[in-house]
C-alpha positions as a Markdown table, in Angstrom:
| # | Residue | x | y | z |
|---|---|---|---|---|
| 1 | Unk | 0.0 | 0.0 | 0.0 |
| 2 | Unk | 2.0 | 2.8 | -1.1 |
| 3 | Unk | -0.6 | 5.3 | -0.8 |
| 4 | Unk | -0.2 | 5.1 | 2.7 |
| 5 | Unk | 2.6 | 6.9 | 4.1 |
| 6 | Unk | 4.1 | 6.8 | 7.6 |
| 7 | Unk | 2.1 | 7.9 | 10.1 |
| 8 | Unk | -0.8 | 8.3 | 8.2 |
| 9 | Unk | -4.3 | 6.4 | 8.9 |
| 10 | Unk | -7.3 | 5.6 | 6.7 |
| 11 | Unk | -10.3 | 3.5 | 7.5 |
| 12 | Unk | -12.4 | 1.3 | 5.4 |
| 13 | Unk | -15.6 | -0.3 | 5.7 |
| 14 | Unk | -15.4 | -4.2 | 6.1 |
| 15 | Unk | -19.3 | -6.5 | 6.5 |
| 16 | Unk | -20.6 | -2.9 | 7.6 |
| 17 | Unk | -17.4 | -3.2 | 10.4 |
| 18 | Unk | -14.7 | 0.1 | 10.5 |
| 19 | Unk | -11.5 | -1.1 | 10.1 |
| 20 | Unk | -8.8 | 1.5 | 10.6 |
| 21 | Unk | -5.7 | 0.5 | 8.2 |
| 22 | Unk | -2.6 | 2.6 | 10.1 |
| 23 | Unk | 1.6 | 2.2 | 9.4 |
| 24 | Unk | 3.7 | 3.4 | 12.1 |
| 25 | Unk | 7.7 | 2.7 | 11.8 |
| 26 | Unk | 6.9 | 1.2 | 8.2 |
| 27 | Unk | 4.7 | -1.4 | 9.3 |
| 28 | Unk | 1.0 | -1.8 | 8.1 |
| 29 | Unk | -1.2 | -2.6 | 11.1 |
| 30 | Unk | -5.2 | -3.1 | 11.0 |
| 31 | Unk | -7.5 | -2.6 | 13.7 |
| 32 | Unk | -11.3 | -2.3 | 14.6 |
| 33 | Unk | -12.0 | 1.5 | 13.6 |
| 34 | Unk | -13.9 | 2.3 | 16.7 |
| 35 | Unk | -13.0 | 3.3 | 20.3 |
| 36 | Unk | -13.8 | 0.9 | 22.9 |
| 37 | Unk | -14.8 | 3.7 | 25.4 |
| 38 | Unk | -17.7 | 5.5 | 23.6 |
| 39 | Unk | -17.4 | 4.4 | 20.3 |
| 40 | Unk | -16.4 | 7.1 | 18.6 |
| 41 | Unk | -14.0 | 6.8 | 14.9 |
| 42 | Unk | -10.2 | 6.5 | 16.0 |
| 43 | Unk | -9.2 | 8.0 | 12.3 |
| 44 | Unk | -10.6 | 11.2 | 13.5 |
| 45 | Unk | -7.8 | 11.5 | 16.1 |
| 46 | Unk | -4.5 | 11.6 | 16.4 |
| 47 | Unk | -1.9 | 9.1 | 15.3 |
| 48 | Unk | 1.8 | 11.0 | 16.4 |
| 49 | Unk | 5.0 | 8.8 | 17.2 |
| 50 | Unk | 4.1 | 5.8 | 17.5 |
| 51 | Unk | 0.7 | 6.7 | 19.5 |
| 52 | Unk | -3.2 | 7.0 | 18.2 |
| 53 | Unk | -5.4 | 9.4 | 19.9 |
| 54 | Unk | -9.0 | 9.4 | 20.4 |
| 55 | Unk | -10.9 | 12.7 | 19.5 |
| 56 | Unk | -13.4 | 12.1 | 21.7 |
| 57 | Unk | -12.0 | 11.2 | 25.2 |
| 58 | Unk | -8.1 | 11.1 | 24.6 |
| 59 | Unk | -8.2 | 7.6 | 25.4 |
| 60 | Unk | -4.4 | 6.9 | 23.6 |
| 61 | Unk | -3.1 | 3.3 | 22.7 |
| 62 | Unk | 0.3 | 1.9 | 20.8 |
| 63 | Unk | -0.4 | 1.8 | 17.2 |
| 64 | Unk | 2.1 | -1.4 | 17.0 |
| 65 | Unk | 0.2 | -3.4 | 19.3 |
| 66 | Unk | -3.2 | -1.4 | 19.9 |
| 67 | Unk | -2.7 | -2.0 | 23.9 |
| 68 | Unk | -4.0 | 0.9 | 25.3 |
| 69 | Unk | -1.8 | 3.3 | 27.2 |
| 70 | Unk | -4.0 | 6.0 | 28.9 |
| 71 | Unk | -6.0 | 4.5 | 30.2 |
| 72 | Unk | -4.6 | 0.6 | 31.0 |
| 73 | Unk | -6.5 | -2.8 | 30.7 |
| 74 | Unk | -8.3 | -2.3 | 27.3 |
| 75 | Unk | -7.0 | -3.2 | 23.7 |
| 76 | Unk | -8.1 | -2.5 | 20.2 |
| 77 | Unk | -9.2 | -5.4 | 18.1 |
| 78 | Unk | -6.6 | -6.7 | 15.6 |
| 79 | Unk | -7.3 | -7.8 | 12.4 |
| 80 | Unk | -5.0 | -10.2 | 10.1 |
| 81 | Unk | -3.6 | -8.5 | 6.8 |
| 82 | Unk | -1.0 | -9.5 | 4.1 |
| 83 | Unk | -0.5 | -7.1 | 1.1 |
| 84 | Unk | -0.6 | -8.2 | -1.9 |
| 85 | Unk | 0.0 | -6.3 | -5.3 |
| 86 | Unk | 0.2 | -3.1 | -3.2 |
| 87 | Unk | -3.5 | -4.3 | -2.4 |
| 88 | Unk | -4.1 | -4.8 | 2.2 |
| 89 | Unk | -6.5 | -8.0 | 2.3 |
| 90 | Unk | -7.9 | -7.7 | 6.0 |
| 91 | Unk | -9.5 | -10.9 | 8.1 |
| 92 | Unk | -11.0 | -10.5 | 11.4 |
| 93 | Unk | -9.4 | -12.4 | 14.2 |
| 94 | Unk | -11.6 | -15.1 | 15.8 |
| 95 | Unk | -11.0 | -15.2 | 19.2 |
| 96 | Unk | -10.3 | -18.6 | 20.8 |
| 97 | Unk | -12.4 | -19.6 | 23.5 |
| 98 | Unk | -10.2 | -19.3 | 26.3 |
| 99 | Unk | -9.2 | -15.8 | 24.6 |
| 100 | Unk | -12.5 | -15.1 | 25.1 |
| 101 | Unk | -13.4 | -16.4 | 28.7 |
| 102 | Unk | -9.5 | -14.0 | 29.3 |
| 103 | Unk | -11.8 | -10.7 | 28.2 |
């Protein structure tokens, strides 16, 4: 995806789900496109060194990983990607159960 460059976000819409297509330090990351506090669109805030911003609340998390930083305990969903061709495929991830009995 050379359209994207570094430090830039865009989000797309995937089975009516926003996915929020980031790269931070030359790598491509995917993620669920909404907040987990209020549900408000993460690529209307901030994505700066390595951090992405919420508008909304400020809630921040690492844009390699999508733990969140301010405040702890919460995570973005991750979605599988390759690029192909310059083209992102995304996949949800399907939790496992004992991934899901962790949440």
């Amino acid at each position: 995806m050379d359209s994207l460059w570094d430090g830039e976000m865009e989000s797309f819409d995937l089975d009516d789900t926003e996915v929020l297509i980031l790269k931070v330090s030359g790598a491509i990351r995917a993620y669920d496109g909404i907040c987990p506090h209020q549900s408000f669109s993460l690529v209307e805030g901030q994505l700066e060194d390595g951090v992405l911003t919420c508008r909304a609340h400020g809630w921040e998390f690492d844009a390699l990983t999508g733990t969140s930083i301010n405040p702890r305990g919460n995570a973005l969903t991750r979605y599988d990607h390759q690029i192909e061709e310059g083209i992102i495929r995304v996949r949800p991830c399907i939790p496992t159960r004992s991934a899901a009995k962790a949440r």
